[in-house]
N, C-alpha and C positions, 0 to 999 in steps of 0.2 A: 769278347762277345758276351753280350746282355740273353742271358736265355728268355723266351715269352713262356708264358703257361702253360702253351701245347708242349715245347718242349720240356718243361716242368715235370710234368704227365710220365711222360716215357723216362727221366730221371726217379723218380720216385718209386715205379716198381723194380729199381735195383738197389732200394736204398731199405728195403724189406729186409732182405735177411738178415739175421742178428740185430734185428732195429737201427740201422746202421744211420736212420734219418735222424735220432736222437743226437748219435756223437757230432753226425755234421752241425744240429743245429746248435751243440755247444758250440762248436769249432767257427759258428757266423754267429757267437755273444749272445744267443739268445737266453734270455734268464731260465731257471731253472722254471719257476711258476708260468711263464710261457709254454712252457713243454708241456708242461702236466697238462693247460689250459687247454690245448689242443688237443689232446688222449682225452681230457675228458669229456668235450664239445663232441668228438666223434667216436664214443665209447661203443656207440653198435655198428659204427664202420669198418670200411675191413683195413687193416693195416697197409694195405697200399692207398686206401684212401687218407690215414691220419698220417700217412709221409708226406703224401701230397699234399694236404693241409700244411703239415709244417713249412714244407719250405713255401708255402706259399705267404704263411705269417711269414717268414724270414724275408722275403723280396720287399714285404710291405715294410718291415723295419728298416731294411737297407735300400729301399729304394729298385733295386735290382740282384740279379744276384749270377754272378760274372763264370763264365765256363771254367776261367783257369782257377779261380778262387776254388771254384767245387773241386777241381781234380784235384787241389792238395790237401784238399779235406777225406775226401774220398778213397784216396792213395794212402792215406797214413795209416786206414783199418782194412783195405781189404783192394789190392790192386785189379784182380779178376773182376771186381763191381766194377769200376774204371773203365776197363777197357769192353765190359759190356756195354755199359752209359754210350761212349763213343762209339763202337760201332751200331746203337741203335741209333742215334743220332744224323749219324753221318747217312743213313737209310731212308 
């Protein structure tokens, strides 16, 4: 399953603590200077807005960016994110 934006959104402020949207956007290739490029386009936003950013550069690189892909990204630093992700989802 293709996540849309909205649900982008609600992935995103779990992906806050510990900056956990940095390790995912290694984990979907995104170059290092991509990263930085998005921290520093949204240097007065607030960090659940530069995760959301990021993956939302990420979907644009990949096109999409797949539920199961994110859970093994997401499971590898921090399972409790995970299973919040899903059940806000599933909501």
């Amino acid at each position: 399953m293709a996540l849309d934006d909205c649900q982008l959104r609600i992935v995103a402020k779990h992906l806050v603590t510990n900056h956990l949207y940095r390790e995912v956007a290694r984990d979907f290739n995104l170059k290092e200077l991509d990263i930085e490029t998005v921290k520093i386009d949204h240097q007065n936003d607030s960090v659940q807005e530069i995760s959301y950013q990021m993956l939302l550069k990420i979907k644009k690189k990949k096109e999409r960016i797949r539920l199961g892909s994110l859970r093994k990204s997401v499971q590898k630093y921090d399972n409790t994110a995970w299973n919040d992700i899903l059940q806000d989802l599933q909501s």
